[in-house]
C-alpha positions in Angstrom: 134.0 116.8 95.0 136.8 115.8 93.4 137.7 112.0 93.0 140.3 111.7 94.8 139.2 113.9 97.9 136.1 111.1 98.0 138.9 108.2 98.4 140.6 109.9 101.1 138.3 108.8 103.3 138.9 105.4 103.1 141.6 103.3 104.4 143.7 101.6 101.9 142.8 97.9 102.1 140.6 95.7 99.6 137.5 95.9 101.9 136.8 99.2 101.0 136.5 98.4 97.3 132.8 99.0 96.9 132.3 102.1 99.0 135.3 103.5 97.3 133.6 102.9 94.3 130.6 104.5 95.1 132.1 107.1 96.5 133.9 107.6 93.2 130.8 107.3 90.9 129.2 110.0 93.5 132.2 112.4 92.3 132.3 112.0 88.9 128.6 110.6 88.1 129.9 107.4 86.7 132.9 105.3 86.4 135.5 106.7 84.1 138.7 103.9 83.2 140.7 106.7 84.8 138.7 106.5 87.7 139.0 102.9 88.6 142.9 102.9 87.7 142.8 105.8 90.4 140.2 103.8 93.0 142.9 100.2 92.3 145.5 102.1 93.4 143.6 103.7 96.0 143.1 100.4 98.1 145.5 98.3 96.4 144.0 96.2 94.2 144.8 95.0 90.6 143.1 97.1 87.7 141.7 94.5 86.0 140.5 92.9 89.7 138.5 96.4 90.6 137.0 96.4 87.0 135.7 93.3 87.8 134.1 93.4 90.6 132.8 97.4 89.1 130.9 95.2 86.2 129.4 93.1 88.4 127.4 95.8 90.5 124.0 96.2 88.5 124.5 100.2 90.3 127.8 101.0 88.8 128.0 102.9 85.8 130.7 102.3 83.5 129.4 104.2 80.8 128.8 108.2 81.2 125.1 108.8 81.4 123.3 111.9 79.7 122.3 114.9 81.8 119.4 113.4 83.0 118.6 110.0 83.7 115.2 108.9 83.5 114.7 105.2 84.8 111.7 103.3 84.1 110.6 100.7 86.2 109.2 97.5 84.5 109.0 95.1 87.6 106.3 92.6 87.5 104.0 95.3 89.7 104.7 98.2 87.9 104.2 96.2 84.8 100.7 95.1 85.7 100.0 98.5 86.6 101.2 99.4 82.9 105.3 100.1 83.1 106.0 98.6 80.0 103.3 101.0 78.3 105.2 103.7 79.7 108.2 102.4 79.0 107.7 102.6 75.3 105.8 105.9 75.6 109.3 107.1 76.6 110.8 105.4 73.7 108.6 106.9 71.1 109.0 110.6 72.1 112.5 110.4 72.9 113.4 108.6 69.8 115.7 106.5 71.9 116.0 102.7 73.0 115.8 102.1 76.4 119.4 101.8 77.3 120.0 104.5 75.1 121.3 107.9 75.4 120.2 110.9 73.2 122.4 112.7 70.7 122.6 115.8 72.5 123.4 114.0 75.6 120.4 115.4 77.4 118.9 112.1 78.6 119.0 108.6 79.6 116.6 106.1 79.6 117.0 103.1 81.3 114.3 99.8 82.0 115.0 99.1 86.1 113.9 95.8 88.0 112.2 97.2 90.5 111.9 100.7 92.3 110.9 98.9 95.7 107.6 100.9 96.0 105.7 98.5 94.4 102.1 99.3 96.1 102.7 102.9 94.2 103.0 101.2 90.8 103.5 101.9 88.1 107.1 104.2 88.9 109.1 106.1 86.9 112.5 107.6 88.5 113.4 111.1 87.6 117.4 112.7 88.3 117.4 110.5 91.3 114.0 110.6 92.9 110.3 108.4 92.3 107.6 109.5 91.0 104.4 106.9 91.8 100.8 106.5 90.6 102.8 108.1 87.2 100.2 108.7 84.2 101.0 109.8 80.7 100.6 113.5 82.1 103.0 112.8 84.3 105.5 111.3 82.6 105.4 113.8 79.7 106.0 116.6 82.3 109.1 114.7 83.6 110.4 114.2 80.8 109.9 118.1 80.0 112.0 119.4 83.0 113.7 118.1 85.9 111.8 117.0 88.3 111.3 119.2 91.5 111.0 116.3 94.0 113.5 115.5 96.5 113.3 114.2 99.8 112.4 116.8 102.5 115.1 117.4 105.3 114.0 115.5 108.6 111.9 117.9 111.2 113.2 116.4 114.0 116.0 114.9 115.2 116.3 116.7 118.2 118.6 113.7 119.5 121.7 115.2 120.9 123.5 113.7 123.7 121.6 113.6 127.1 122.6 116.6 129.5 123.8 114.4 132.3 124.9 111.1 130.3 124.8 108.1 133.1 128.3 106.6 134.0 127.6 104.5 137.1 124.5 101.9 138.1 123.3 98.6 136.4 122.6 98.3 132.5 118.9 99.0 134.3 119.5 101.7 136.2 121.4 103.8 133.5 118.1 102.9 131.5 115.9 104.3 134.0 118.0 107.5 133.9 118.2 108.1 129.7 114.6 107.2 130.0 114.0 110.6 132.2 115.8 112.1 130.0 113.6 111.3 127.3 110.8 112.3 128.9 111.9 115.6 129.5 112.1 116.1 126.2 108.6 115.1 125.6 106.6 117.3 122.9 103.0 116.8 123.4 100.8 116.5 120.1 102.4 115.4 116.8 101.4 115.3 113.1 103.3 112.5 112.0 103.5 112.1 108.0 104.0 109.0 106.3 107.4 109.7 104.7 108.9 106.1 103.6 109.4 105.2 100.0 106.0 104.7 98.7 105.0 108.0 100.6 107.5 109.9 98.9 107.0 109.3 95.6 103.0 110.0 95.9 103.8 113.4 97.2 104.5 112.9 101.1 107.4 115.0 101.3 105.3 118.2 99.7 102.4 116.8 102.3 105.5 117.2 105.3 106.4 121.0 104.0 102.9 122.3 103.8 102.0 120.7 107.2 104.9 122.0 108.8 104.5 125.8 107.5 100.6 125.4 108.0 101.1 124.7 111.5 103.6 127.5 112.1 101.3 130.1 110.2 98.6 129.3 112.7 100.9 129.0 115.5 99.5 125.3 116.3 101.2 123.5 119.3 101.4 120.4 117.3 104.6 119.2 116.3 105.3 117.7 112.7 107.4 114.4 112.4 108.8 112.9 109.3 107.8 109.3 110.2 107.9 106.0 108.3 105.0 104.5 106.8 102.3 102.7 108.3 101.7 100.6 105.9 99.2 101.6 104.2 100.5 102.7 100.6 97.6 102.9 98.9 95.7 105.6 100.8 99.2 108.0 100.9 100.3 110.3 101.9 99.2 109.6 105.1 99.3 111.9 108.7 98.6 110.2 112.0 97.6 112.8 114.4 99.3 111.2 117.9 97.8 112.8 121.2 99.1 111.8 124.8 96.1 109.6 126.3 94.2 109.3 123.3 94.1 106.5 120.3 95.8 108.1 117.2 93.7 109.3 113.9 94.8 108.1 110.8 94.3 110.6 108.0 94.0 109.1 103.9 95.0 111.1 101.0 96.3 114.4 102.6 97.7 115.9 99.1 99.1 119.5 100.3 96.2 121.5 98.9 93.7 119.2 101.8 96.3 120.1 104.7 93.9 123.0 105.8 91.3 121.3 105.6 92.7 119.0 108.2 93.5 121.1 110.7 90.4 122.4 110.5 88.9 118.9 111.0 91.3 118.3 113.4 89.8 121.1 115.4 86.4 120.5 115.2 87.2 116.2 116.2 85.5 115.6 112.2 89.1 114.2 111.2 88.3 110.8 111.3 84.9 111.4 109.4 86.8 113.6 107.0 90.1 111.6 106.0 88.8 108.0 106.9 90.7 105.5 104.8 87.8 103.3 104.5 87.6 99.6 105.7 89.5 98.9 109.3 92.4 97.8 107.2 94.2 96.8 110.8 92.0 94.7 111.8 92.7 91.2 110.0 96.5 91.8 111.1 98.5 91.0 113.8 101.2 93.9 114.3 104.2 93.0 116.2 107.0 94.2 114.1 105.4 96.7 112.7 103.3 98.2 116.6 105.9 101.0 115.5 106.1 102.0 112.1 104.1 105.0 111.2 103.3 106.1 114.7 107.2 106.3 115.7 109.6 109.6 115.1 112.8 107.5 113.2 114.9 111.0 114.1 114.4 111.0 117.9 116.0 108.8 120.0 114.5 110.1 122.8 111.0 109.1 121.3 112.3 105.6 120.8 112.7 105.6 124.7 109.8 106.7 125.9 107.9 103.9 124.5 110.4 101.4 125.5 113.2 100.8 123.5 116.5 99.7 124.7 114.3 98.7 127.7 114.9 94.6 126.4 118.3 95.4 125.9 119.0 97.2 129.2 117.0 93.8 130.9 119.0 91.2 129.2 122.5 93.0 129.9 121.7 92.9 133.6 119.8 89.5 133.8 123.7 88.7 132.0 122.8 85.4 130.3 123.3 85.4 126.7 122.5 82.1 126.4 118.9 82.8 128.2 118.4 85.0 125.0 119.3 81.9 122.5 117.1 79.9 124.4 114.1 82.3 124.2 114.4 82.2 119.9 114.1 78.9 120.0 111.1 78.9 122.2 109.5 80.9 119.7 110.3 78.8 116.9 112.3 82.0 114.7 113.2 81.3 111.2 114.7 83.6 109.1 112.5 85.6 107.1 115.0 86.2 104.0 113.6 83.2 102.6 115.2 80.1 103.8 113.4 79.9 106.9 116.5 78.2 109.2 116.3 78.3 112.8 118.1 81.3 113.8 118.9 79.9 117.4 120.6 77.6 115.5 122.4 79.5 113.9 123.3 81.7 116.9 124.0 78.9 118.9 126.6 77.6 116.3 128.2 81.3 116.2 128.4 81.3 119.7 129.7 78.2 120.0 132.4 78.7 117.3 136.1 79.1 117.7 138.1 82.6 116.7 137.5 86.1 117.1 136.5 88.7 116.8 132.9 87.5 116.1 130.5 89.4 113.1 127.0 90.2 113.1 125.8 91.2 109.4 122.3 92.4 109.3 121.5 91.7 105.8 119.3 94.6 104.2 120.2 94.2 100.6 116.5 93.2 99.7 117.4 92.9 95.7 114.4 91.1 95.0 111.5 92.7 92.5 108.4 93.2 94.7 109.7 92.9 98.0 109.6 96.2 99.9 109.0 95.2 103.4 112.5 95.6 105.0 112.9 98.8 104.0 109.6 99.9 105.3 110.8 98.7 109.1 113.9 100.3 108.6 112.4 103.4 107.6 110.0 103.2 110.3 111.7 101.9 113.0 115.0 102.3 112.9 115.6 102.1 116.7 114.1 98.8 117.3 116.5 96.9 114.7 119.7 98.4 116.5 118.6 96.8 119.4 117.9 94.2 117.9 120.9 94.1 116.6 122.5 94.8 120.0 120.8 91.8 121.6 122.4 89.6 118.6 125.2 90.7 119.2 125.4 89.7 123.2 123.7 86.5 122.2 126.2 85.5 119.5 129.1 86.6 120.9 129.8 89.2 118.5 131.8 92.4 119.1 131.6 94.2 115.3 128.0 94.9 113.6 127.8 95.5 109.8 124.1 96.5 108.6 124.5 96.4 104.8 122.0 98.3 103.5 120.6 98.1 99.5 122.8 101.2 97.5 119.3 103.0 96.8 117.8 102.5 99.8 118.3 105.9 100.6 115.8 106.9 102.7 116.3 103.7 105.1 120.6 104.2 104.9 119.9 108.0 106.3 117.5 107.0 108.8 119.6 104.2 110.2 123.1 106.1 110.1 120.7 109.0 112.5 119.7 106.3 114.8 123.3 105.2 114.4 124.5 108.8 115.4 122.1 108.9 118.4 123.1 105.8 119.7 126.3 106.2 120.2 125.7 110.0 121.8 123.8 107.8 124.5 126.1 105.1 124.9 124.2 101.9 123.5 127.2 101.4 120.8 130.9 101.4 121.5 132.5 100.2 124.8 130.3 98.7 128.2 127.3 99.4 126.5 125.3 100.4 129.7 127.7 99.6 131.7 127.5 95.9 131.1 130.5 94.0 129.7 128.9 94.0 126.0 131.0 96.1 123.4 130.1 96.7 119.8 131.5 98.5 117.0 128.4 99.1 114.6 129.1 100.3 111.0 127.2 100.6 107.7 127.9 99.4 104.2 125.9 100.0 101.2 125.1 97.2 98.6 125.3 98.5 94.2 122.8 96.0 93.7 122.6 92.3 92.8 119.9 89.9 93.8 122.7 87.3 94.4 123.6 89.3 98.1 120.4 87.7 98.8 122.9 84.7 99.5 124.4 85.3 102.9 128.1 83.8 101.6 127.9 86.5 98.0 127.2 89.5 100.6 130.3 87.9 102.8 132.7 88.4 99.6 130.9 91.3 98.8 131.6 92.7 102.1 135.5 91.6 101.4 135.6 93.5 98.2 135.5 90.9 95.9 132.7 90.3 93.7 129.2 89.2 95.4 129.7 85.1 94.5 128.4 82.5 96.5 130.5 80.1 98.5 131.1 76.4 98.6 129.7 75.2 102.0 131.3 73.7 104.8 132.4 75.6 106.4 129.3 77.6 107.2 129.4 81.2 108.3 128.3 80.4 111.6 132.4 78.7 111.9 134.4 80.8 109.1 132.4 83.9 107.6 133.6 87.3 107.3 137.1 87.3 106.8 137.5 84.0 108.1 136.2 84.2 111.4 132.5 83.1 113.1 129.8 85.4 111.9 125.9 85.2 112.0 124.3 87.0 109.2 120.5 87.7 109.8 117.7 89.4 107.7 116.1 92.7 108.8 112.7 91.3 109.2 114.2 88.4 111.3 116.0 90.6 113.4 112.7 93.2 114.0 110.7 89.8 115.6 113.7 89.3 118.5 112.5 92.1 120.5 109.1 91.3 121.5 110.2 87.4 121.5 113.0 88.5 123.9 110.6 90.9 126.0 107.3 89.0 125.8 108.6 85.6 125.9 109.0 82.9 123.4 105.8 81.2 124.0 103.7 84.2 123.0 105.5 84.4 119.7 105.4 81.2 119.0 101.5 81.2 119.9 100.9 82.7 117.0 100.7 81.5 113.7 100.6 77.9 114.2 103.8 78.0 116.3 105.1 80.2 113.6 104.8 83.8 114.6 103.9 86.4 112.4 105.1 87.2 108.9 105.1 90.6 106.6 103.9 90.6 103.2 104.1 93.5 100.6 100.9 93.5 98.2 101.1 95.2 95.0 99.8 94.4 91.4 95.8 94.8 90.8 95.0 95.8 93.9 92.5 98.2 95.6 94.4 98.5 98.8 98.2 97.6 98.0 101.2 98.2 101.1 102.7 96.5 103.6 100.7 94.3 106.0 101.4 91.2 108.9 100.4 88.6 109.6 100.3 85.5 111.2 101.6 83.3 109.4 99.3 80.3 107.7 97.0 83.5 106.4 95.7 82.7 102.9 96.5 84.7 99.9 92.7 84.7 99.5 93.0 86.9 103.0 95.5 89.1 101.9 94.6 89.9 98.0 90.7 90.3 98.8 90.2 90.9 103.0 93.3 93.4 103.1 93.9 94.5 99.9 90.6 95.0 99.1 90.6 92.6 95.7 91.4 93.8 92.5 90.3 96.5 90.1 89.2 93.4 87.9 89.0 89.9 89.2 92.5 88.3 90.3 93.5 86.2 87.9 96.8 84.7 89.1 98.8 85.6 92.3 103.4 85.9 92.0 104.1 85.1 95.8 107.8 85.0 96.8 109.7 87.3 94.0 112.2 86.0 91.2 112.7 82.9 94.1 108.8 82.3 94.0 105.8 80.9 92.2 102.6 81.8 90.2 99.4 80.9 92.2 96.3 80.1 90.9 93.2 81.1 92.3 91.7 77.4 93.1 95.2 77.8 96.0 94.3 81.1 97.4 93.1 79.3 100.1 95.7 77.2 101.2 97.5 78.6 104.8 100.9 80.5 103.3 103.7 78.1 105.1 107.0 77.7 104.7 107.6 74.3 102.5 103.9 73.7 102.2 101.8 73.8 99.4 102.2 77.3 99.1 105.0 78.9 100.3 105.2 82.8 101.8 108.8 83.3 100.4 110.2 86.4 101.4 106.6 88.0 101.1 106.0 89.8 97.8 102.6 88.7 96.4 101.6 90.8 93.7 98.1 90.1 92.0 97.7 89.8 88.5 94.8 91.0 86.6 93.7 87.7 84.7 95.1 84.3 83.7 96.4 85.8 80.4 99.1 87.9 82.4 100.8 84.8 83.5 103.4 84.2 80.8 104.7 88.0 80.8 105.1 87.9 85.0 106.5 84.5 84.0 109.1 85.6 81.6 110.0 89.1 83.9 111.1 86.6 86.6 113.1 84.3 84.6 114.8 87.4 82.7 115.4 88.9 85.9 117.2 85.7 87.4 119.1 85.2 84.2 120.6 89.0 84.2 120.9 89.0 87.7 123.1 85.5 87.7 126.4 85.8 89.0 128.1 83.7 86.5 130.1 81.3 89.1 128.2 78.2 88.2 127.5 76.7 84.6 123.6 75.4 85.7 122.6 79.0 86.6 124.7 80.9 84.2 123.9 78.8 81.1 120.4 77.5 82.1 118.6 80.4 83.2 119.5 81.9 79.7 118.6 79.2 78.0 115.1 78.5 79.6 114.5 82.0 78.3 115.2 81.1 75.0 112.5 77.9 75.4 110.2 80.3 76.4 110.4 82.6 73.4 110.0 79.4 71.0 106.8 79.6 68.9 106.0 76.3 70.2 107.2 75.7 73.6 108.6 71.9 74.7 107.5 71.3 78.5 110.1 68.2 78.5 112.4 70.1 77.9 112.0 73.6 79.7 111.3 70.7 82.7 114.4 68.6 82.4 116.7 72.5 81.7 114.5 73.4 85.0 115.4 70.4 87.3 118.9 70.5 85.8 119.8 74.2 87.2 117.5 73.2 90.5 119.8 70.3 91.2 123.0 71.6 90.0 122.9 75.1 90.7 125.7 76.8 94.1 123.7 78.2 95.9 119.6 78.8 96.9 119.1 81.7 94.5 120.2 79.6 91.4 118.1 77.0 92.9 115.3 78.7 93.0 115.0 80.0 89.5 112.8 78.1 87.7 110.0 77.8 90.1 108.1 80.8 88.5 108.5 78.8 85.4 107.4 75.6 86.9 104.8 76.8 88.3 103.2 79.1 85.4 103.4 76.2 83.2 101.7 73.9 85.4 98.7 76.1 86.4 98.3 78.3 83.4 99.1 75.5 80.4 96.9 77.3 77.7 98.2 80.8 78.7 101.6 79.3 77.3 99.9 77.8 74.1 100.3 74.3 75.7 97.7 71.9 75.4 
């Protein structure tokens, strides 16, 4: 598509800025200086203003890649499961730095933060698409040829708008109607394959095409879905087989040549002898947010209703007491779960107290941090649930315009969503009178390029302005003056998912778990036996999660990263300590990724710290200059505690915003627990 077609889709205003420039990099494969002089005068914006906000994007390419682009990751998962190794493996037969293109142009090979399916590790991306669990067989053969992996088309999606669409009764009543609907289009028996990010690049989509043909070869009444994941990674590709009645069996390791064999087994009731997974890896959690993912069909609206969704929504529209819904969240004691952990009644309360309109809702699913998968994976597997979620927000807050901003390659979860989107509206849940009720929402999604700073709810605001993704001085909060200057309440996906069982159970039964806290997600990765995406309550122990759920290492767990680049390095005298937020060990946004030994430390330690110092957005001097420098300390031959500590409290003290804050904890805390490792007496 030519460049210039892809901008005509866009109106001409500044806000537009970074999908116009993705849309332009889609067109031409990178950023050509003719193609941003075209994109500035496309929306109206100075040449050197869109050239610097293109630089800023870690995603946008200002240099024309080779042919192929091969992207290794080198996250602190995929490094303890050997990335770097394969990193340089790369290096050597190509003859090329990574960073580097080769002479004939063929190739690119880049280092990358993190893929996001970190319980796969170690991943290698291929022309566009992941490759996990990659050995040096595997790698050579992707370097050999272009890899044949792609994500499979969706199998359902049977959506469509419902034949006699309801246009009279209560918000209830018009529920009760879609809801037949749904049930008439009931399917009976499903095969439903664990198709999220970790799935796919173990092999789930080829699982999905061999099921589905498999099936229609033996002329089987069971229906195949492309589902999320249910969490557990490390036994993909998974296939839940999902009868009317009857409990659900849970099927390990399917690979396409063992489909066969599983309907076979599925026949003969031997499937859950066959294809057991192991240890009850359920049972030590508590699934609220996730009841959902890996059972539900993410392309079928009318599946969403049958088991209940909208059903909260439809209640609280005709109960018609948005504050009832504010009042409920703070029952249950929500906190964000991007990191910060602040009241989200609060912060709701405050929106909805505000002056100006219209009102924003920005569901932040940027999630730019290194091992920390688990929005994604309830976006993928639910996708339904967070828009009403979202919907409920929105009537709480006040809000009449949505934004779910959405991480640039979080593919999979962005075409999931933007279905559910689709379906949505077909059944009237977004646009005017949703259900009849006075509640109106225009729901739209952006795409992020990258940039752990959108982590920062004020850098995602200016991001969303097209400007570049800086923090902002505060006062005035959001919650008073956010996007484009009017009141807006910017929540994380994770936060959102837990509003729908607080809202339809009750805020006392949230709030009865975990200490008053609720339940929390954590992704595992690193060396682990059984790494994916679990919950809990929250005030588990990492000593729960790394050897209960995950099943312990492959050698014993030397140290623990919890929390990402923001987080810490856990030794193993604290794995018992209840994961709170602001105690002795904090949960962070979730990542914990187990490290084989003590000696691993100072690498993890050093991945982080580089991460935070590439990844600063350059607004304020402490960050900027300090993170950089703290790097340096840390390659010295002899390293100076005082003064890595006094650089350290310096950037935490100084530093805009939480992010900048937050930095040198990893490098706190390695040095604290893991002195020799560092050569420190």
């Amino acid at each position: 598509m030519p460049v210039g077609e892809a901008l005509s889709q866009f109106p001409r205003e500044r806000t537009w800025l970074l999908p116009a420039l993705q849309a332009a990099q889609r067109a031409e494969g990178w950023l050509s200086p003719e193609t941003l002089a075209t994109v500035a005068a496309h929306v109206r914006v100075p040449a050197s203003e869109v050239w610097g906000v293109a630089s800023h994007y870690p995603e946008l390419r200002l240099a024309k890649p080779g042919r192929r682009v091969v992207r290794v990751c080198t996250g602190v998962a995929c490094v303890a499961r050997g990335g770097e190794r394969l990193l340089e493996r790369c290096e050597r037969r190509l003859g090329i730095r990574a960073g580097e293109t080769t002479r004939d142009g063929a190739l690119t090979l880049e280092a990358m933060d993190c893929a996001f399916a970190c319980a796969v590790a170690p991943v290698v991306e291929a022309d566009h698409a992941d490759r996990g669990r990659v050995t040096d067989a595997v790698l050579d053969a992707l370097l050999d040829a272009p890899a044949a992996h792609r994500i499979p088309p969706p199998l359902t999606g049977r959506g469509g708008p419902p034949a006699t669409p309801p246009s009279s009764g209560s918000p209830g009543a018009r529920f009760t109607m879609l809801r037949r609907e749904a049930e008439r289009r009931r399917t009976g028996a499903r095969l439903a394959v664990g198709v999220g990010t970790c799935g796919l690049a173990v092999g789930a989509g080829e699982t999905l095409e061999a099921l589905r043909v498999e099936v229609q070869r033996r002329g089987l009444a069971w229906t195949v879905v492309a589902a999320g994941c249910n969490g557990m990674c490390w036994a993909a590709p998974i296939v839940e087989a999902l009868r009317d009645g009857k409990p659900p069996i849970t099927a390990a390791r399917v690979t396409p040549e063992a489909v066969p064999r599983l309907l076979n087994a599925l026949a003969a009731n031997m499937a859950e002898r066959d294809f057991a997974a192991g240890p009850d890896w359920m049972a030590a959690q508590r699934r609220v947010l996730t009841e959902r993912c890996g059972l539900a069909d993410p392309y079928d609206i009318a599946d969403a209703f049958r088991h209940g969704t909208y059903g909260t929504l439809a209640r609280v529209l005709e109960e018609g007491r948005p504050e009832a819904v504010i009042e409920e969240v703070r029952a249950a004691g929500l906190a964000g779960r991007g990191g910060a952990y602040f009241q989200t009644a609060v912060k709701w309360s405050g929106c909805r107290a505000a002056a100006g309109s219209p009102k924003y809702l920005v569901v932040n699913g940027e999630e730019g941090e290194p091992g920390i998968f688990k929005d994604r994976h309830l976006m993928e597997g639910d996708p339904h649930r967070l828009l009403e979620a979202s919907l409920i927000a929105a009537y709480a807050t006040g809000a009449s315009r949505t934004i779910l901003y959405i991480h640039g390659e979080a593919e999979l979860a962005a075409e999931r969503l933007a279905v559910a989107l689709g379906q949505a509206r077909q059944w009237g849940l977004i646009g005017e009178r949703v259900l009849g009720s006075e509640l109106s929402l225009a729901v739209e999604i952006r795409r992020g390029a990258g940039g752990f700073v959108l982590g920062e709810e004020t850098a995602l605001l200016e991001s969303l302005e097209g400007q570049r993704a800086m923090p902002r001085t505060r006062p005035p909060f959001p919650v008073e003056s956010g996007l484009f200057g009017k009141p807006t309440a910017i929540n994380n996906v994770e936060t959102l998912f837990a509003v729908v069982p607080i809202v339809a159970r009750g805020g006392a039964a949230f709030a009865a778990l975990g200490g008053g806290r609720g339940t929390k997600l954590f992704g595992l990765s690193g060396n682990l036996k059984r790494p994916g995406v679990v919950e809990m309550e929250v005030g588990c122990t990492l000593r729960t999660l790394i050897e209960d759920v995950g099943g312990g290492g492959e050698t014993p767990v030397g140290a623990a990263v919890i929390g990402g680049p923001s987080g810490s390095v856990v030794h193993p005298r604290q794995f018992d300590e209840p994961l709170i937020p602001r105690g002795a060990v904090n949960p962070g946004t979730g990542g914990v990724v187990a490290l084989g030994d003590a000696a691993a430390v100072p690498a993890a330690v050093r991945t982080l710290l580089a991460f935070n110092a590439r990844e600063s957005c350059g607004k304020c001097t402490p960050c900027r200059e300090g993170t950089a420098r703290m790097l340096a300390l840390l390659d010295e031959p002899e390293i100076d505690v005082a003064r890595v500590q006094a650089l350290a409290e310096t950037v935490q003290l100084a530093s805009l915003c939480g992010l900048g804050q937050a930095a040198p904890l990893a490098v706190l805390s390695g040095l604290a627990e893991f002195p020799r490792e560092f050569g420190v007496s």
